[in-house]
N, C-alpha and C positions, 0 to 999 in steps of 0.2 A: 541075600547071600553075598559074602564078600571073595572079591579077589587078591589076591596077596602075588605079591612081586619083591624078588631080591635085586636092591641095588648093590653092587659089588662097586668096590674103591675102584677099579678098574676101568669100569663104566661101564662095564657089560651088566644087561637086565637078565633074569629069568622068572617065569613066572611058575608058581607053585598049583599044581594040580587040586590039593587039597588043603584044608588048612592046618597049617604049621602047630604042634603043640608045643609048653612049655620050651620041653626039653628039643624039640627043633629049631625054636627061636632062640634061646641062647647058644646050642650049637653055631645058629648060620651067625651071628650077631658077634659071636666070642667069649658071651659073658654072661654077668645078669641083664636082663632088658629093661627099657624105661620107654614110655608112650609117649608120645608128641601130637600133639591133636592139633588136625588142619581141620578144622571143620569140621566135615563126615567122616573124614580120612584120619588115620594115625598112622606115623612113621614110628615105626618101634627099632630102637637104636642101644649101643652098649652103654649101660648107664657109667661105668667107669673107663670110657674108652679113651678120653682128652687124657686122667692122668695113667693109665697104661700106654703111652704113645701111641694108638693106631694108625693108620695114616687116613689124613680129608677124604673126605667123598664128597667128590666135587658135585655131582648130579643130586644126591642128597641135601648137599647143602644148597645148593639153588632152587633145590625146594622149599625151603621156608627160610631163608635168608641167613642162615646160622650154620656157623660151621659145625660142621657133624665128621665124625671119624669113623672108619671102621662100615664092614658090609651093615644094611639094613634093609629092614624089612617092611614095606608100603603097602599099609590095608586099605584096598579100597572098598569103601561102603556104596 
């Protein structure tokens, strides 16, 4: 079973009770989503979020070294 956590640009966490569908992941996200595999783990992120300006997510991005924009969503396996 996985656990799912929103990073917000902000850098506040919250973590999700249940898991998120489709249309809650692009809700929390913005947009359409796109996976990012760490591993076991996927950060699921706005796939258009660089060219819609959203702003870094810092904590995001220091998880896999790449700048990431925009709230996202961290599946832990």
């Amino acid at each position: 079973m996985s656990t799912y956590m929103i990073l917000r640009v902000n850098g506040c966490l919250e973590r999700l009770d249940e898991k998120p569908t489709l249309k809650d992941m692009q809700k929390i996200v913005a947009g359409y989503i796109e996976p990012i595999r760490m591993g076991k783990n996927t950060l699921w992120v706005n796939e258009f979020g660089q060219l819609e300006g959203l702003q870094t997510n810092a904590l995001a991005s220091q998880l896999i070294n790449k700048i990431i924009v925009g709230d996202a969503i961290l599946e832990i396996t």
